[in-house]
C-alpha beads as a LAMMPS data file, in Angstrom:
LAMMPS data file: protein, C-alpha beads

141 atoms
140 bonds

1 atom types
1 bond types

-500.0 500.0 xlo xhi
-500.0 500.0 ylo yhi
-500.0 500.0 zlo zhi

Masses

1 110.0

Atoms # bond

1 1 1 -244.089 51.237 -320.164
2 1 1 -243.887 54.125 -321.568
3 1 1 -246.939 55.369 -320.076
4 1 1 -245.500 55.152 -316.534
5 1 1 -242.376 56.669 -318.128
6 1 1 -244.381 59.579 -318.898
7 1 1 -245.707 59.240 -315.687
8 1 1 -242.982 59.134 -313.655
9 1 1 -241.119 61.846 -315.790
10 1 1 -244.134 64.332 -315.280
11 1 1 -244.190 63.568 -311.587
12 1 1 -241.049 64.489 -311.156
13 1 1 -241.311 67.667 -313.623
14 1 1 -244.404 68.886 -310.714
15 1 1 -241.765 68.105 -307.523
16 1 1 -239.250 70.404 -309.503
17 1 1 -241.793 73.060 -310.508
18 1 1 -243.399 72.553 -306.941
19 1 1 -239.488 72.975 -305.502
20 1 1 -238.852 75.331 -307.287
21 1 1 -241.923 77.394 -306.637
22 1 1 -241.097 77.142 -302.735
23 1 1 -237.340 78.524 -303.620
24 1 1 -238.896 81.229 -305.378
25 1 1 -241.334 81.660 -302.182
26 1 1 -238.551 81.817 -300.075
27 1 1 -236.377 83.958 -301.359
28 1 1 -239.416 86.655 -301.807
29 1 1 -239.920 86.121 -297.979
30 1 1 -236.485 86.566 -297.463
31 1 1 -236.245 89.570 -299.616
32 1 1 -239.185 90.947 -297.450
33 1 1 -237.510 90.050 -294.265
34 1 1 -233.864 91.819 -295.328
35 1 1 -235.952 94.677 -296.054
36 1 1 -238.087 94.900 -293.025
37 1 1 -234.260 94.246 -291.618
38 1 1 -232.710 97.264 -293.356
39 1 1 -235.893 99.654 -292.409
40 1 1 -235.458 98.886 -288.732
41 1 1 -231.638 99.349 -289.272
42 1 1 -232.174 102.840 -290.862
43 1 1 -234.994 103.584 -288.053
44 1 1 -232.617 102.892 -285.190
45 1 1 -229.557 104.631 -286.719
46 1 1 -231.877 107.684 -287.135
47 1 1 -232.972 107.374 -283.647
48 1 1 -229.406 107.090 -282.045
49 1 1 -227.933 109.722 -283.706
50 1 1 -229.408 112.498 -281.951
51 1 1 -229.060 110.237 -278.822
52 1 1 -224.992 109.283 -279.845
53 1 1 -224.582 113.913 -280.610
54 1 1 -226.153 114.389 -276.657
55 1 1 -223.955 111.748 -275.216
56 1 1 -220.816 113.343 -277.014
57 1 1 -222.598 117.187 -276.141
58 1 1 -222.704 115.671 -272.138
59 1 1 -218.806 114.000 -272.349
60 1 1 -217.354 117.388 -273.700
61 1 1 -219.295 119.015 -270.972
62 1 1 -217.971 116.887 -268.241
63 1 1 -214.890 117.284 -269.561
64 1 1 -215.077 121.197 -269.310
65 1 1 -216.888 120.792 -266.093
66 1 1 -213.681 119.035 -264.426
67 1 1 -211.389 121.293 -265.931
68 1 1 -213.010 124.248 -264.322
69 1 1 -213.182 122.624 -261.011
70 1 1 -209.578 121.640 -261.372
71 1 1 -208.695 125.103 -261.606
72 1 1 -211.133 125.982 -258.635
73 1 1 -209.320 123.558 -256.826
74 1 1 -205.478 124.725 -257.731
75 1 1 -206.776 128.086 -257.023
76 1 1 -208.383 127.084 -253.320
77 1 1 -205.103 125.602 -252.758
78 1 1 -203.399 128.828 -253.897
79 1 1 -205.161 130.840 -251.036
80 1 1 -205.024 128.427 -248.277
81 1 1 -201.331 128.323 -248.811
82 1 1 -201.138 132.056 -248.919
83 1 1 -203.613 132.753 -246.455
84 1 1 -201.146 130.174 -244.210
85 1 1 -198.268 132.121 -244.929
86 1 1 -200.055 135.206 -243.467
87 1 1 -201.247 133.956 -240.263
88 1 1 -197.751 132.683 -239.793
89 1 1 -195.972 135.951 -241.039
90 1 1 -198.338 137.375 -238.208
91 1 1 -198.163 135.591 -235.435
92 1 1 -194.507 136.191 -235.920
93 1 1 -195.262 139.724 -236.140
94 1 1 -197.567 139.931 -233.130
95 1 1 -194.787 138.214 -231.898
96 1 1 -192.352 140.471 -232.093
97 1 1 -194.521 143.578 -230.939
98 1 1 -196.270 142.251 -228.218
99 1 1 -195.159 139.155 -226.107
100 1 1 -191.617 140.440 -226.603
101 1 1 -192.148 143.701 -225.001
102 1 1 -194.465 142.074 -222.923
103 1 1 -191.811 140.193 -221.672
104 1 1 -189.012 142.654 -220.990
105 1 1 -191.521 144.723 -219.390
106 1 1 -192.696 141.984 -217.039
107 1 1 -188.903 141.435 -216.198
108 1 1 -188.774 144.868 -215.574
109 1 1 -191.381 144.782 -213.130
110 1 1 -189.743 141.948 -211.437
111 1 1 -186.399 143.927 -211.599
112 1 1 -188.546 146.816 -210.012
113 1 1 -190.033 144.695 -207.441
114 1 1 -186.805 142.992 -206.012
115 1 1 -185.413 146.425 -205.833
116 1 1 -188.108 147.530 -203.597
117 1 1 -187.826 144.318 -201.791
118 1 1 -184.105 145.128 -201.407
119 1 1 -184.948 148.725 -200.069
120 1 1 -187.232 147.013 -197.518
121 1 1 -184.912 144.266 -196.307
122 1 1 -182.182 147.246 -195.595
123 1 1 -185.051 148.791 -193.740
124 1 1 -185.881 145.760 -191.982
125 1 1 -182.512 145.110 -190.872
126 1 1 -182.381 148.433 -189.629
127 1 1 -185.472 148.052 -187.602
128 1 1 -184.430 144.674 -186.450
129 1 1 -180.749 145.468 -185.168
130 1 1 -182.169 148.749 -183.377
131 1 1 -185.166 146.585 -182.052
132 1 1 -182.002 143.596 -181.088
133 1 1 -180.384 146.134 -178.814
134 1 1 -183.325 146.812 -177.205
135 1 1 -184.260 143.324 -176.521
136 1 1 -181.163 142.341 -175.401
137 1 1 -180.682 144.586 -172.160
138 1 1 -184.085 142.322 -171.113
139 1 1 -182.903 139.063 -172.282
140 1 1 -182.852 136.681 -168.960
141 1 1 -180.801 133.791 -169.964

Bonds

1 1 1 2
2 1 2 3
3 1 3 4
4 1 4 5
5 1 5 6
6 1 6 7
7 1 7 8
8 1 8 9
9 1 9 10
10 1 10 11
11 1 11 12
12 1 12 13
13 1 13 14
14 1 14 15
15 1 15 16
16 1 16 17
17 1 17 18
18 1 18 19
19 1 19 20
20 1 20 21
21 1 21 22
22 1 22 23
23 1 23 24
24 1 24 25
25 1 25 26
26 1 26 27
27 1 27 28
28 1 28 29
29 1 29 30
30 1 30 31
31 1 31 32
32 1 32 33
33 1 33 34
34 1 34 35
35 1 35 36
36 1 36 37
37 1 37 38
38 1 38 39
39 1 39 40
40 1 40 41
41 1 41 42
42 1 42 43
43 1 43 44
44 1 44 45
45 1 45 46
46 1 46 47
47 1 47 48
48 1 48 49
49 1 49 50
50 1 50 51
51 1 51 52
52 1 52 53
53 1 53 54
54 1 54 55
55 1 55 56
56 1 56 57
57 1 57 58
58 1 58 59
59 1 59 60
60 1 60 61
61 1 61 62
62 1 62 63
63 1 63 64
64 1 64 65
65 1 65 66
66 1 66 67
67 1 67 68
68 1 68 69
69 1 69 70
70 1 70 71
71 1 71 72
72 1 72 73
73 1 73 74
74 1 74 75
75 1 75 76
76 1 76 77
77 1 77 78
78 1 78 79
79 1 79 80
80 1 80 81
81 1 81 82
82 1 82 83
83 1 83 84
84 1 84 85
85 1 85 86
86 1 86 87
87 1 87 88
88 1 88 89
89 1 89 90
90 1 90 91
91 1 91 92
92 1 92 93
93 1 93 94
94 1 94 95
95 1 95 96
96 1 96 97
97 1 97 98
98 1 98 99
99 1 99 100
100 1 100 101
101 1 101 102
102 1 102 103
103 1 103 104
104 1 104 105
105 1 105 106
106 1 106 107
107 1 107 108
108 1 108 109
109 1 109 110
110 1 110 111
111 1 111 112
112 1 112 113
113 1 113 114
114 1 114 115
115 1 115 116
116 1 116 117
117 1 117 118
118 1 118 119
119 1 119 120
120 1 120 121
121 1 121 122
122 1 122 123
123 1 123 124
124 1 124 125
125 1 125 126
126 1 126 127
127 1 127 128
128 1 128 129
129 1 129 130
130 1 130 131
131 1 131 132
132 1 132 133
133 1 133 134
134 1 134 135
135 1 135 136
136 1 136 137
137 1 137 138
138 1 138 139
139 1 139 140
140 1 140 141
């Protein structure tokens, strides 16, 4: 019996070696792997940072960029408010120097005109009464 007791104990001394050989295979792959892992890892970090500096580079431009055209904007606004101002401080002006005396001098015109159509109407009256008394002397009625 003993000889399957050695037997048996040195079979199972091979499965532990052979066990323990695979462990020891595995954790070398492993190892490898994590390795490989950490490489890439390194390789990609390298290659974003540049990429991570431009995208920061193109934000703080944009950021500038708006600033600049808010300004532009508050600026547009500026004029187009002033320039409103203007054209309304003109018209108001033009206003005042031209329609206005426009106006009275139209109205004197008219004021001209019915006095000349007065002057005419005493005229006409005259003509008509001496022109009545004429008429009448031949009136068959």
């Amino acid at each position: 019996m003993t000889d399957w007791n050695d037997l048996f104990l040195g079979t199972i001394a091979v499965a532990t070696l052979l066990m323990a050989l695979a462990q020891v295979g595995a954790m070398v792959v492993a190892a490898r792997f994590a390795r490989q892992a950490q490489q890439t890892l390194v390789t990609v970090h390298e290659e974003i940072r540049p990429l991570l500096a431009k995208a920061s580079a193109v934000a703080d431009e944009a950021a500038r960029t708006a600033a600049l055209a808010s300004a532009q904007v508050q600026k547009i606004d500026s004029l187009v408010t002033d320039l409103s101002q203007r054209v309304d401080e003109t018209a108001t002006v033009l206003q005042r120097a031209i329609v206005t005396p426009a106006r009275q001098g139209v109205a004197l015109l008219a004021a001209v005109k019915a006095g000349l159509a007065a002057l005419r109407g005493i005229g006409d009256l005259r003509r008509s009464s001496s022109r009545s008394e004429e008429e009448d002397p031949l009136f068959i009625g």
